[in-house]
N, C-alpha and C positions, 0 to 999 in steps of 0.2 A: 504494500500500500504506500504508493507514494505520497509524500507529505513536508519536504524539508522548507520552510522558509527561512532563507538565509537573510531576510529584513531581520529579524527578531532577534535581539540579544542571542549570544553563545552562552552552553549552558557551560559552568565548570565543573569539569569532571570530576566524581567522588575517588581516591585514593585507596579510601577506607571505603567497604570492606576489600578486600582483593580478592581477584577470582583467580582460584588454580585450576588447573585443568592435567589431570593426571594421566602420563602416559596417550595422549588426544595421536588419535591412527594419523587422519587425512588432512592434510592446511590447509583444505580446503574450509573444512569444518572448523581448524582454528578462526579461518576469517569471518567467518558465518557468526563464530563466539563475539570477534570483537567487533561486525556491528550490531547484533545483538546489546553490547554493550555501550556501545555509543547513545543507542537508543534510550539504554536509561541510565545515562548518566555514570557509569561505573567506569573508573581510568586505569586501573592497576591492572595485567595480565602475569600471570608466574606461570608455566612450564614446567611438567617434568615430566622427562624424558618422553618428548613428542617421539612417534615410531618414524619416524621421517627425517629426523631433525630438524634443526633451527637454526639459521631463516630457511623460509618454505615460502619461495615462489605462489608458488599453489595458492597460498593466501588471502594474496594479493586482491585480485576482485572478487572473491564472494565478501569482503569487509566491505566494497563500497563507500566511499570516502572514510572508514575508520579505521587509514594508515597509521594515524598516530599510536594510537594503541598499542597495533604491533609490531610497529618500530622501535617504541619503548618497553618490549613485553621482556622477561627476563626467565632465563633458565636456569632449570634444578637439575640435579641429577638424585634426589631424593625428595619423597614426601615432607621427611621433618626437617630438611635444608629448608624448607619452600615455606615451612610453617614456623620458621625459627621464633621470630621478631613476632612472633601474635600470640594473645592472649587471648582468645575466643575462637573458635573452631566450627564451621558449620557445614558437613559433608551431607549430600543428596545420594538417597537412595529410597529405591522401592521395593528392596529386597527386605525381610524380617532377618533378623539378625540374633543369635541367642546370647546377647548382651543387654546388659540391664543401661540406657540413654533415655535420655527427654528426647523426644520427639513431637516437632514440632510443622503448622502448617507454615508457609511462606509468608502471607500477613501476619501470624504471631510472630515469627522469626526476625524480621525485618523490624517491627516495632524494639524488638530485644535489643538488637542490633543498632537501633539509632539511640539507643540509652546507653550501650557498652561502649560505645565511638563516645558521643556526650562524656564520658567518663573517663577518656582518654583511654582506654583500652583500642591494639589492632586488631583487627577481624579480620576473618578470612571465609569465602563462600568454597568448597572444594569440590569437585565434577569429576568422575571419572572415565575409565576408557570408553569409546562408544559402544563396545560389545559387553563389554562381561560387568562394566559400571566396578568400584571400587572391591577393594580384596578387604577381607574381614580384619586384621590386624591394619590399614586404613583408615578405616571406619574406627576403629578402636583409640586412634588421636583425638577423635574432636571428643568437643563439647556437647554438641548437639546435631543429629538429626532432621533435614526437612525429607518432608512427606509430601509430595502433593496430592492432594485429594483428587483424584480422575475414574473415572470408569474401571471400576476392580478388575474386573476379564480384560482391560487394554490399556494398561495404566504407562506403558515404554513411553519414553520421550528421547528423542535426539539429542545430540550433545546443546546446538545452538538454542534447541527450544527448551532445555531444562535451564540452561542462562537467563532467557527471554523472560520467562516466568515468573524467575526469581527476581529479575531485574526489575521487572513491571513495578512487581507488588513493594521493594527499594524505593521505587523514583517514586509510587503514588503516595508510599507515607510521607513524602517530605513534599508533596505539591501539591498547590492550592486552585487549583485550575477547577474554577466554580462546576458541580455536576450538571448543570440545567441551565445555556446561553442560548439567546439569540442572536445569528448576526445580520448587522444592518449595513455592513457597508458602509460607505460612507456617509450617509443618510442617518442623523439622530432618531430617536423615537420623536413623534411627536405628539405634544403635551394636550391635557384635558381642552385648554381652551381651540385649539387646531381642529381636536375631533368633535366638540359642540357644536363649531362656526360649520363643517361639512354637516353634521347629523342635522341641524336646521334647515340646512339649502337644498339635501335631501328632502325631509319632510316635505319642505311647501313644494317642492316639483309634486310629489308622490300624492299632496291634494290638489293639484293640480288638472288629475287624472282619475280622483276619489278611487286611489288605492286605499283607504283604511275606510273599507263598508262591508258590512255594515257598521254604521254608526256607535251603536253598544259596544265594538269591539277592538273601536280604536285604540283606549289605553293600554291595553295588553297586546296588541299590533304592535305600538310602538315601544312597550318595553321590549320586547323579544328583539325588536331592530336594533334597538341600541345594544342590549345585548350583545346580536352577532357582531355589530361594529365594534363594539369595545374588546371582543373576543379576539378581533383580526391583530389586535395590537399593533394599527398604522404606525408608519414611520413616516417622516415628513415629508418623504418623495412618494409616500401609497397616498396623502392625503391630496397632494398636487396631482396624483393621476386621478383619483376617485374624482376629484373636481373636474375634471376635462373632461370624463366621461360621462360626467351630469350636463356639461355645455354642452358636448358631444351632441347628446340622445337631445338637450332644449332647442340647438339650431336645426339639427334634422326635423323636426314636431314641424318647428316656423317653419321650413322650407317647404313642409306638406302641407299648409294651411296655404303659404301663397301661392302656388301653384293650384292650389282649386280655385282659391279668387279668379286668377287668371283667368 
């Protein structure tokens, strides 16, 4: 889904948490990781032991513009190289494991996570290989466990979509981006008195043509009108057109009148 607008501030990328990525087969799939990552904001990549090695061409355009990434991405040659410098641990798996971890969804995770950063603690998000996902002594570093809740019988996710996911649910606890906008373009809303002055010029066309009859039914005629009007939530360029197409439909009427004269 394309969507970049490069008008809008750059976002700065988050550090904390860092995504490792354990043993990742194809760079292709690295690149996929980091724009995946770009996407929500996450700047840190750590490596270990890609099956490919590092740098990996390959990369290159499935990241789409999210070169930076991994060109500053850094390799391990072990899990707890990779995890030295961190204090919080959060490995993804969908496997049951007979070890006693908190297991956790990704929005509870992520909440945890901007309280352990707030608290100067490093984190780390850690992914493993695309086939066989993390070995049990692994798993056995972290801290914690995510889960993602999906369709029991088809719960597999690819390397870049278990990123994605987690990323998501990252960027959306720290952004404010209102649930429920309209957009107007460049065209403001326009205010009570804008859509009184049309609902007026309105009405008197409308008896003009004794649209509100019968009579007994006019005031609830016209609240429903209003209603739907106030419903459209005009902008100031719907009020400017609503108005032309009331001129519209009033010069067409005259044109029909004087031509019968004629």
């Amino acid at each position: 889904m394309a969507g970049t607008d490069r008008s809008r501030p750059e976002i700065v990328l988050d550090r904390n948490p860092v995504v490792v990525l354990v043993r990742p087969q194809l760079g292709e799939n690295i690149g996929m990781v980091a724009r995946a990552m770009m996407n929500c904001g996450l700047g840190e990549l750590r490596l270990v032991e890609p099956r490919d090695g590092w740098p990996n061409e390959a990369s290159a355009a499935p990241a789409s513009g999210a070169l930076p990434i991994l060109q500053a991405a850094k390799l391990y040659d072990s899990v707890t190289a990779a995890l030295e410098d961190c204090h919080k641990v959060y490995v993804t798996t969908a496997r049951q494991r007979e070890m006693i971890k908190q297991i956790m969804t990704p929005k509870a995770a992520v909440r945890q996570l901007r309280q352990q950063i707030a608290d100067g603690m490093q984190t780390a998000l850690v992914f493993g290989p695309e086939r066989t996902g993390l070995e049990s002594d692994e798993v056995a570093l972290a801290d914690t466990i995510i889960e993602v809740p999906l369709n029991p019988s088809f719960s597999s996710l690819n390397l870049a979509q278990a990123v994605l996911v987690i990323g998501y649910e990252w960027y959306q606890s720290g952004d404010d981006t209102p649930e429920d906008r309209r957009e107007v373009g460049h065209t403001p809303p326009a205010d009570h008195g804008e859509i009184d002055a049309f609902f007026e010029r309105l009405v008197d066309e409308l008896d003009t043509v004794n649209f509100f009859w019968p009579e007994h039914k006019r005031q609830a005629m016209l609240r429903n009108l209003r209603s739907l009007v106030n419903r459209l939530e005009p902008t100031q360029q719907d009020v400017r057109t609503l108005h032309g197409i009331v001129s519209a439909l009033i010069e067409a009427r005259q044109r029909r009148k004087g031509m019968k004269k004629g």
